[in-house]
TORMARTOR-871119 format. One record per atom (N, C-alpha, C): y, x, z. Coordinates in nm, 3 decimals, m for minus. Layout:
<nodes>
{node {Y X Z}};
...
</nodes>
This chain:
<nodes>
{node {11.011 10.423 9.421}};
{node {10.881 10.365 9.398}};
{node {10.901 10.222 9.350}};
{node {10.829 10.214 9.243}};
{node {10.883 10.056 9.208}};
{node {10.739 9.975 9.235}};
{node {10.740 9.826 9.294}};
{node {10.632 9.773 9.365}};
{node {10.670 9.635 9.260}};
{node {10.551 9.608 9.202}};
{node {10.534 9.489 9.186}};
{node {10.406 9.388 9.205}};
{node {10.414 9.273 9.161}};
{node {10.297 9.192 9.198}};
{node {10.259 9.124 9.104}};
{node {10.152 9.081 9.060}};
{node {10.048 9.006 8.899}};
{node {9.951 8.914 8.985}};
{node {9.966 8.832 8.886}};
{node {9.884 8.724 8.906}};
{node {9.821 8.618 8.771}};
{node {9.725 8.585 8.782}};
{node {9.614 8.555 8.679}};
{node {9.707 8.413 8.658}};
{node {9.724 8.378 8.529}};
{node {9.809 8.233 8.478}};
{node {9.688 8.122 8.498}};
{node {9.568 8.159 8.512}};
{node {9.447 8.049 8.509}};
{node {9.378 8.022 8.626}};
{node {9.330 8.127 8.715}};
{node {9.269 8.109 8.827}};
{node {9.340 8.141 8.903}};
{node {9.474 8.201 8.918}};
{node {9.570 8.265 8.995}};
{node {9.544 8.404 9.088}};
{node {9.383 8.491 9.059}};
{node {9.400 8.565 9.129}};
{node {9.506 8.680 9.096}};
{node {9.518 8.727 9.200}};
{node {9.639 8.803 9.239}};
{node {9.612 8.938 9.267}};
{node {9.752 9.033 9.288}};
{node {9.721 9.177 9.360}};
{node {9.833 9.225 9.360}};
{node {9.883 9.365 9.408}};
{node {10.007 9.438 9.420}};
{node {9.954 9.592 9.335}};
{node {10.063 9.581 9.294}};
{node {10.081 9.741 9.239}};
{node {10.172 9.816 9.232}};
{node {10.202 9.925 9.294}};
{node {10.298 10.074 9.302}};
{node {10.290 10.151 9.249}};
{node {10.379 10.216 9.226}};
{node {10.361 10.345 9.160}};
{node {10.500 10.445 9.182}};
{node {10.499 10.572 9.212}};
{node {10.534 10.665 9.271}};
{node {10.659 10.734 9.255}};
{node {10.655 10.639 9.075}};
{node {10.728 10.706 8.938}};
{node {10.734 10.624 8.865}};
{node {10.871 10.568 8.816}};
{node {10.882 10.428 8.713}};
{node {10.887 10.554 8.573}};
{node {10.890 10.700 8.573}};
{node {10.935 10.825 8.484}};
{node {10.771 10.908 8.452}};
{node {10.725 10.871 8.342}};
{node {10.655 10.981 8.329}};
{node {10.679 11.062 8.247}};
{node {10.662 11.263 8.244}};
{node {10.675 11.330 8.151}};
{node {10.558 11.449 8.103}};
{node {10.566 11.441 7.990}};
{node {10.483 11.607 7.962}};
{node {10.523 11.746 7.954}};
{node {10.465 11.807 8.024}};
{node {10.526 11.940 8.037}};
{node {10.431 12.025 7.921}};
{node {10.529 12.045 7.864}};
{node {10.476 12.167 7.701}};
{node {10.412 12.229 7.768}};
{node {10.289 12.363 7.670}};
{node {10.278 12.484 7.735}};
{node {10.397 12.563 7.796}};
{node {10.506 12.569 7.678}};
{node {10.620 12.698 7.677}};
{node {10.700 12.570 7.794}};
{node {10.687 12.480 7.861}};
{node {10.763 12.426 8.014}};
{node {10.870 12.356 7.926}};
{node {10.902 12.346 7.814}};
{node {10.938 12.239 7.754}};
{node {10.909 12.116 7.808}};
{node {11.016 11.983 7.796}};
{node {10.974 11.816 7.812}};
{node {10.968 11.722 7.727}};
{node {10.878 11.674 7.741}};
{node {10.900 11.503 7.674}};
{node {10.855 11.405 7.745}};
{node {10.928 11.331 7.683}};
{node {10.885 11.173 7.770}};
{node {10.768 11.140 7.730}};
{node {10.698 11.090 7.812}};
{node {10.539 11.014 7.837}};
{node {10.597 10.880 7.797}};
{node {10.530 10.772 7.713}};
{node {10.537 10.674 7.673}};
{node {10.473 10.599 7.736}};
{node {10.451 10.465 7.828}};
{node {10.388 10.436 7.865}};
{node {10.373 10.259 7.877}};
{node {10.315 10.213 7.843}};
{node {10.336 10.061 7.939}};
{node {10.218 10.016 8.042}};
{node {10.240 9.866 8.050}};
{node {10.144 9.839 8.169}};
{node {10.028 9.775 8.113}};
{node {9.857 9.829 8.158}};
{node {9.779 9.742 8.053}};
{node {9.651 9.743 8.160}};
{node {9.549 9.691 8.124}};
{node {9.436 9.631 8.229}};
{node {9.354 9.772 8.193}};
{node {9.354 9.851 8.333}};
{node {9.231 9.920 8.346}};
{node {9.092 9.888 8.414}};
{node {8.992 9.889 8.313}};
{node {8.847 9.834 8.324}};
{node {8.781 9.911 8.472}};
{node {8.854 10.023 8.430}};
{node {8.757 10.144 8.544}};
{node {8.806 10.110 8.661}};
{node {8.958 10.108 8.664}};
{node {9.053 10.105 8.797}};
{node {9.071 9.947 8.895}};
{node {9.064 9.858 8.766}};
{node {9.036 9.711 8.820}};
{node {9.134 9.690 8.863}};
{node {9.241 9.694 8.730}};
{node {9.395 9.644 8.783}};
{node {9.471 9.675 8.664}};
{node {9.604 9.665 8.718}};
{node {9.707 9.676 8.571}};
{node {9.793 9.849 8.643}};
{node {9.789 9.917 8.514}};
{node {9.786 10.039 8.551}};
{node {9.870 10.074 8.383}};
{node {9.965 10.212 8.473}};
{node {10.039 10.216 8.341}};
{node {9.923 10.347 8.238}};
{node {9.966 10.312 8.105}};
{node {9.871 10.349 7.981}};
{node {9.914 10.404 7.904}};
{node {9.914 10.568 7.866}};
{node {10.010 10.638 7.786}};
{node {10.005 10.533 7.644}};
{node {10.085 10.516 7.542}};
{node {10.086 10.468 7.423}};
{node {10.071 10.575 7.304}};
{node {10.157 10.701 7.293}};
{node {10.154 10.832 7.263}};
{node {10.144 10.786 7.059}};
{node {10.259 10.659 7.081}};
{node {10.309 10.649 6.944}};
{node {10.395 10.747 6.891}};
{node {10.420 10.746 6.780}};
{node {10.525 10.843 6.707}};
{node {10.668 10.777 6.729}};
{node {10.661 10.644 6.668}};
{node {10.798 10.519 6.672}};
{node {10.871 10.550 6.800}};
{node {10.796 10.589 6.910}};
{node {10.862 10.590 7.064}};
{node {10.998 10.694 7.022}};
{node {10.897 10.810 6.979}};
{node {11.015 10.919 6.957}};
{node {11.115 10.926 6.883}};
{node {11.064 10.903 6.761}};
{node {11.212 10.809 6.645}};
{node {11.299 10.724 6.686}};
{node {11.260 10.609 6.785}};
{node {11.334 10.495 6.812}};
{node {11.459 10.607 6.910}};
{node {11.429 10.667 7.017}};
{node {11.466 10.816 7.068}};
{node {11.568 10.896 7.037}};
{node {11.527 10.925 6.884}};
{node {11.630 11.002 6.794}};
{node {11.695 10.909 6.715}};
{node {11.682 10.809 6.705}};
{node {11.783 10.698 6.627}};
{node {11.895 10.641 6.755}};
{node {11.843 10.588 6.907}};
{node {11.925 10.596 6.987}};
{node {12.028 10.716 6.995}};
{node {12.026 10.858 7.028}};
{node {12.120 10.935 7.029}};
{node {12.213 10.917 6.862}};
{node {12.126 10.910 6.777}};
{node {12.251 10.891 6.671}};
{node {12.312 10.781 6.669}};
{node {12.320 10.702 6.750}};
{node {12.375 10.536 6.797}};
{node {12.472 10.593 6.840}};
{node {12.457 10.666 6.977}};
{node {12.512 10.735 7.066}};
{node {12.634 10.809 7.017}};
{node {12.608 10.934 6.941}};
{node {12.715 10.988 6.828}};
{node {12.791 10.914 6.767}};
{node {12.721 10.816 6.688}};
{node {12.845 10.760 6.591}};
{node {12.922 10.660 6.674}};
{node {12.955 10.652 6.794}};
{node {13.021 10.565 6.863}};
{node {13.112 10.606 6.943}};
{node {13.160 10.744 6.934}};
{node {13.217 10.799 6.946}};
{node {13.367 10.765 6.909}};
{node {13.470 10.757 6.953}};
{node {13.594 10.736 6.938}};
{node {13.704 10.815 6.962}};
{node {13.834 10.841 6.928}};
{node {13.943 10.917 6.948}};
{node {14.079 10.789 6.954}};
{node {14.087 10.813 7.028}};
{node {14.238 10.729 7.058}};
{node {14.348 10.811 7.068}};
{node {14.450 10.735 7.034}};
{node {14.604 10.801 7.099}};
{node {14.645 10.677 7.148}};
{node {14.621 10.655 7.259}};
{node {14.725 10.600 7.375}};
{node {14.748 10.702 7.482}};
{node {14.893 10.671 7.505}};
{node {14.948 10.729 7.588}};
{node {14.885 10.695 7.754}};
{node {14.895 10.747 7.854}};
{node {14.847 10.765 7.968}};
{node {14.715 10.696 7.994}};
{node {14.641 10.750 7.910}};
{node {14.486 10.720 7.907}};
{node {14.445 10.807 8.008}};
{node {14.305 10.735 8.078}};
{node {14.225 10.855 8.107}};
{node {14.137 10.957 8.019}};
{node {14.110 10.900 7.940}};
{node {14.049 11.040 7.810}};
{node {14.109 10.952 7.712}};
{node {14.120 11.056 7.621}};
{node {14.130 10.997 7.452}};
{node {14.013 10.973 7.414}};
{node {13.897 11.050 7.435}};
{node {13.748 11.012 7.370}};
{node {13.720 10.956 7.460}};
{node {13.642 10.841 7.367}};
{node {13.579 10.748 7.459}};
{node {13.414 10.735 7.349}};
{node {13.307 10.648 7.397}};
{node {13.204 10.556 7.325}};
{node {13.203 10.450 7.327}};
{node {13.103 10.372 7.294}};
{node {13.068 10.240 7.333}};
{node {12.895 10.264 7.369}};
{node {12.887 10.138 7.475}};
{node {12.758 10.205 7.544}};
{node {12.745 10.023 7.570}};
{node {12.625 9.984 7.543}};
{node {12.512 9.844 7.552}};
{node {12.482 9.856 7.717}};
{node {12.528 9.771 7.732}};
{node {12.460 9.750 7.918}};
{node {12.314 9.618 7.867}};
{node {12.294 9.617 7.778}};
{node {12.202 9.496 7.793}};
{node {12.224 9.337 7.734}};
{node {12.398 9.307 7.803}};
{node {12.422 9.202 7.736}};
{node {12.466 9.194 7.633}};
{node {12.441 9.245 7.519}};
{node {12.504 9.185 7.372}};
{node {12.633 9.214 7.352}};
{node {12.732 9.311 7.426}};
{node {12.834 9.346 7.459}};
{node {12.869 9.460 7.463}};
{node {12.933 9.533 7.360}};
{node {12.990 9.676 7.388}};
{node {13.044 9.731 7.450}};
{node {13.064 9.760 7.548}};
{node {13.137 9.855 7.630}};
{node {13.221 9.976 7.619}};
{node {13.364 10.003 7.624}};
{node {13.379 10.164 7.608}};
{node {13.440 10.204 7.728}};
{node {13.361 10.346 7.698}};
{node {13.380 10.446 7.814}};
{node {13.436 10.585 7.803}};
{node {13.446 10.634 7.902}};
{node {13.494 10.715 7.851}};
{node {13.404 10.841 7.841}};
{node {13.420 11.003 7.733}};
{node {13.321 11.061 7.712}};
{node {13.408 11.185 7.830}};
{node {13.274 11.208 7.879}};
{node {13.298 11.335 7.945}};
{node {13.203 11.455 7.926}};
{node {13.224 11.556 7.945}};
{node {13.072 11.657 7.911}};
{node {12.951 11.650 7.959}};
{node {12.921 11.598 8.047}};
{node {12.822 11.534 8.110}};
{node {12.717 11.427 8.022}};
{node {12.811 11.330 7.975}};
{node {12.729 11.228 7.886}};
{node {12.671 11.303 7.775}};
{node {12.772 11.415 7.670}};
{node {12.729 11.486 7.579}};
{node {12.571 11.586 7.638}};
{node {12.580 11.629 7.785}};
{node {12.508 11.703 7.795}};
{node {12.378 11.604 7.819}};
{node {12.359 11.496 7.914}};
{node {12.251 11.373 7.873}};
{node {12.206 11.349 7.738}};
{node {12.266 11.377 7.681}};
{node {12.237 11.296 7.530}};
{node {12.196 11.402 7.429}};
{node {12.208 11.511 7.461}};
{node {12.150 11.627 7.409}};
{node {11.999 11.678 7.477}};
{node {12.002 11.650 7.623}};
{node {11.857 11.685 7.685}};
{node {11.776 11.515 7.641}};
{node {11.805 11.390 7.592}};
{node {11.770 11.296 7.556}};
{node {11.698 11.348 7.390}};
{node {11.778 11.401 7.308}};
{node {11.741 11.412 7.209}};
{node {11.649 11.548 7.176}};
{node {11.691 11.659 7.283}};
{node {11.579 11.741 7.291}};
{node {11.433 11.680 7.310}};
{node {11.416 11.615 7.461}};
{node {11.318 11.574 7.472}};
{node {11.244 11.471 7.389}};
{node {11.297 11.386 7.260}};
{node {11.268 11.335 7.185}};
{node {11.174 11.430 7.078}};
{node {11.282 11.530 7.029}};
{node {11.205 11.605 6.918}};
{node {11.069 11.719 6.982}};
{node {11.116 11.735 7.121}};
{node {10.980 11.777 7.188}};
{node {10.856 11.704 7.237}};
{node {10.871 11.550 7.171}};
{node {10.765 11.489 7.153}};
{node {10.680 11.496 7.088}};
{node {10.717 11.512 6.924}};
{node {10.647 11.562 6.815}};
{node {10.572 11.681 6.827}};
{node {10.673 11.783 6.914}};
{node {10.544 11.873 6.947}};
{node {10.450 11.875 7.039}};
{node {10.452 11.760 7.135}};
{node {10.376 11.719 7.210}};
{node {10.220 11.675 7.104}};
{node {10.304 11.586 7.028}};
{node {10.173 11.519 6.983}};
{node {10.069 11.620 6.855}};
{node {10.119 11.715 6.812}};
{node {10.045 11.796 6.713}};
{node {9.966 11.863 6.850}};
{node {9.984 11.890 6.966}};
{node {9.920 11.993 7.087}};
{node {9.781 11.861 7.097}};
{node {9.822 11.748 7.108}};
{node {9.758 11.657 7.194}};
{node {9.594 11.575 7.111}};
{node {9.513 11.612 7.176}};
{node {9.379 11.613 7.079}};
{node {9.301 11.534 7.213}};
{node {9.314 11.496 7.321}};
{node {9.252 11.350 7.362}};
{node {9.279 11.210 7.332}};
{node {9.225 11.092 7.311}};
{node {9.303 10.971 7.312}};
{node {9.399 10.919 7.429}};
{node {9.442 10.793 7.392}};
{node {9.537 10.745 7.501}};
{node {9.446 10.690 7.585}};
{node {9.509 10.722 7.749}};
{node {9.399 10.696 7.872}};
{node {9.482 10.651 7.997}};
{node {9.394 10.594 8.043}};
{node {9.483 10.503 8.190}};
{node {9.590 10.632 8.248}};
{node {9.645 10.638 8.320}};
{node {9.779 10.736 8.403}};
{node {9.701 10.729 8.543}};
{node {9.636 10.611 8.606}};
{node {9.574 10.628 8.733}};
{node {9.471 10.689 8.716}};
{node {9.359 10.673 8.644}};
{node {9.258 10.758 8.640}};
{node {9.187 10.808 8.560}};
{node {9.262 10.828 8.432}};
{node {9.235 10.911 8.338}};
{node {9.124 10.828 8.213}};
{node {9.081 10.723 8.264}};
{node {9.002 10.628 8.187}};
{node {9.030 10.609 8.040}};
{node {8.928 10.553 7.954}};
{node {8.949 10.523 7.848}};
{node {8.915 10.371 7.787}};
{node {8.885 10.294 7.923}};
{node {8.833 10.194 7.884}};
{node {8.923 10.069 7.972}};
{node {9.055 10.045 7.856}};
{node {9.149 9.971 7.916}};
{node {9.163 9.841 7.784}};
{node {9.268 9.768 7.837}};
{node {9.282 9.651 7.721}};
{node {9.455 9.621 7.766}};
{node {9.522 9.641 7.634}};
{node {9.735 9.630 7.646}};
{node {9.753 9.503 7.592}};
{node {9.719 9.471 7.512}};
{node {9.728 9.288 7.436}};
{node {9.710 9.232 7.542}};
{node {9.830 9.119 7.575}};
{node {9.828 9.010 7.632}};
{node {9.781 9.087 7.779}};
{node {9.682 9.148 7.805}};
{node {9.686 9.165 7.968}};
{node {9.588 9.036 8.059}};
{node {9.502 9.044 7.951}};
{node {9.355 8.924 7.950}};
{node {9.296 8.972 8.047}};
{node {9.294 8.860 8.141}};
{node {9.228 8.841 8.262}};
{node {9.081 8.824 8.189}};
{node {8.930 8.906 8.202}};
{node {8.835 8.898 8.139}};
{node {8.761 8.805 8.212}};
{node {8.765 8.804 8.353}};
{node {8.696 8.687 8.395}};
{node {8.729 8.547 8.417}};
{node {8.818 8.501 8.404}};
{node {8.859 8.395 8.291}};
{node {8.920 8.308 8.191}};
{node {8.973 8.398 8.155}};
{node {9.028 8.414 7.976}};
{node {9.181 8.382 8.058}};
{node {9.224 8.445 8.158}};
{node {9.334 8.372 8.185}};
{node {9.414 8.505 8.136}};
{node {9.595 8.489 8.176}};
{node {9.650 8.573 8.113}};
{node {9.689 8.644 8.230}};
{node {9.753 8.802 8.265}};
{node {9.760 8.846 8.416}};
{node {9.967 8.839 8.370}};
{node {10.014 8.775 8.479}};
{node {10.172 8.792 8.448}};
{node {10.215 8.855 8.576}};
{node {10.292 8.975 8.513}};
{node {10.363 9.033 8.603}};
{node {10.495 9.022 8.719}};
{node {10.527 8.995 8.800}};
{node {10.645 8.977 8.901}};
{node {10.717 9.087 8.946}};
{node {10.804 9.131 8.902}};
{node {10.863 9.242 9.000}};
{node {10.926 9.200 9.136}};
{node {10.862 9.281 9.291}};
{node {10.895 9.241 9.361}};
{node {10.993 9.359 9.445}};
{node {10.993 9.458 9.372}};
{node {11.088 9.555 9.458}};
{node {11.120 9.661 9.399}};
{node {11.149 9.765 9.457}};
{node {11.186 9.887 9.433}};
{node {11.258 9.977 9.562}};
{node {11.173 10.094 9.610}};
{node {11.204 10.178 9.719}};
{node {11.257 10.294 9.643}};
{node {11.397 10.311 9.709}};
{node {11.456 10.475 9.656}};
{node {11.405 10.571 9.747}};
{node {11.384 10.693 9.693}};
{node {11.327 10.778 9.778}};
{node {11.420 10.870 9.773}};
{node {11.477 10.923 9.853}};
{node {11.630 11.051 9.839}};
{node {11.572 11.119 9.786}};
{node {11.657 11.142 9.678}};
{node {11.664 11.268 9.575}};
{node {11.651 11.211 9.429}};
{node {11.600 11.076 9.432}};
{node {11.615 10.966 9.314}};
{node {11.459 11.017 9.312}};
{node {11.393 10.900 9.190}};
{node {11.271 10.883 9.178}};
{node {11.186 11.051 9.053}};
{node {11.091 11.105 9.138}};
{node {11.066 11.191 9.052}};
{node {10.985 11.177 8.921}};
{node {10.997 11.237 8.867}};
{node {10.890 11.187 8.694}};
{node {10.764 11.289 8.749}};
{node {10.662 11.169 8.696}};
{node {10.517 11.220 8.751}};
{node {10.500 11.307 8.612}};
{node {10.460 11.441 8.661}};
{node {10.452 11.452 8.508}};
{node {10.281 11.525 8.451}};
{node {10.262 11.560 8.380}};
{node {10.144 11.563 8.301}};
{node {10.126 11.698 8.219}};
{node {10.041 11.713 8.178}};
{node {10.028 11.842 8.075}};
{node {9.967 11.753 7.936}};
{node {9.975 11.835 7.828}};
{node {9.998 11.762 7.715}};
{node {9.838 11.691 7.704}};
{node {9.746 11.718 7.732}};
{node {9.604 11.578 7.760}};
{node {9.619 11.517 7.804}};
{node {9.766 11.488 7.910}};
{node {9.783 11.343 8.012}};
{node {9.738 11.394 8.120}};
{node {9.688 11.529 8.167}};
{node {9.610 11.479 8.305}};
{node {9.696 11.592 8.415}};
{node {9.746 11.543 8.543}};
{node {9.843 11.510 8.624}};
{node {9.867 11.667 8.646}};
{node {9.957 11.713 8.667}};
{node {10.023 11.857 8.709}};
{node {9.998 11.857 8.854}};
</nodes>
């Protein structure tokens, strides 16, 4: 469960927010997946910052351009008493390549990564509601800036935690209108 806390840059009011699932997904008709796109944006109805499907196309491309990152970084070595000859290189964040080594496992991640990418697209030809709050299904939210309406202040987010729940965090997931399984 990841817990964080927001607070208004102008009047400073404040609040906490959780959520159950930092993972959301859509479950196809045929039980197929894709990833739910989502960020954090002001719901009018809910009266808070609440995550907001986005249900861009770019999400999924950016998706399928990562795994071909993934592929072409692929390596073959001959050194002697290696632990693998294949290895990648893999971005932790800092500006810094990393190599690792490939095992079938990563290949098999990176194939259910790129599945669930191109099973986005068929998400979105199924999907004939607009984009709507994740807490309560609303349509009357605002993602720019995260404008405090009562007074023009800006709402900035704090992360203050994160609870593991055994078994790792589950993906809340959805049917292809967004609305909760």
């Amino acid at each position: 469960m990841m817990i964080f806390k927001y607070y208004c840059s102008s009047c400073r009011a404040e609040g906490n927010a959780a959520y159950a699932s930092t993972r959301f997904e859509y479950v196809l008709p045929d039980g197929r997946l894709a990833d739910a796109p989502t960020e954090i944006g002001w719901c009018h109805d809910c009266r808070g910052l609440r995550p907001i499907e986005t249900l861009e196309r770019d999400y999924w491309v950016q998706a399928i351009q990562m795994v071909g990152q993934q592929l072409t970084s692929i390596k073959i070595t001959h050194r002697l008493l290696r632990k693998s000859l294949v290895t990648f290189e893999y971005d932790w964040g800092d500006e810094k390549l990393y190599t690792m080594p490939l095992d079938p496992d990563v290949l098999i991640r990176w194939q259910d990564e790129l599945n669930r990418a191109l099973n986005g697209f068929d998400f979105l030809s199924l999907r004939t509601r607009p984009p709507h709050c994740i807490g309560c299904g609303g349509t009357n939210f605002e993602r720019s800036g995260l404008r405090h309406l009562g007074c023009d202040g800006t709402f900035e987010g704090e992360y203050a935690g994160h609870i593991l729940i055994r078994g790792g965090p589950r993906a809340y997931q959805l049917n292809v209108e967004g609305e909760e399984l």
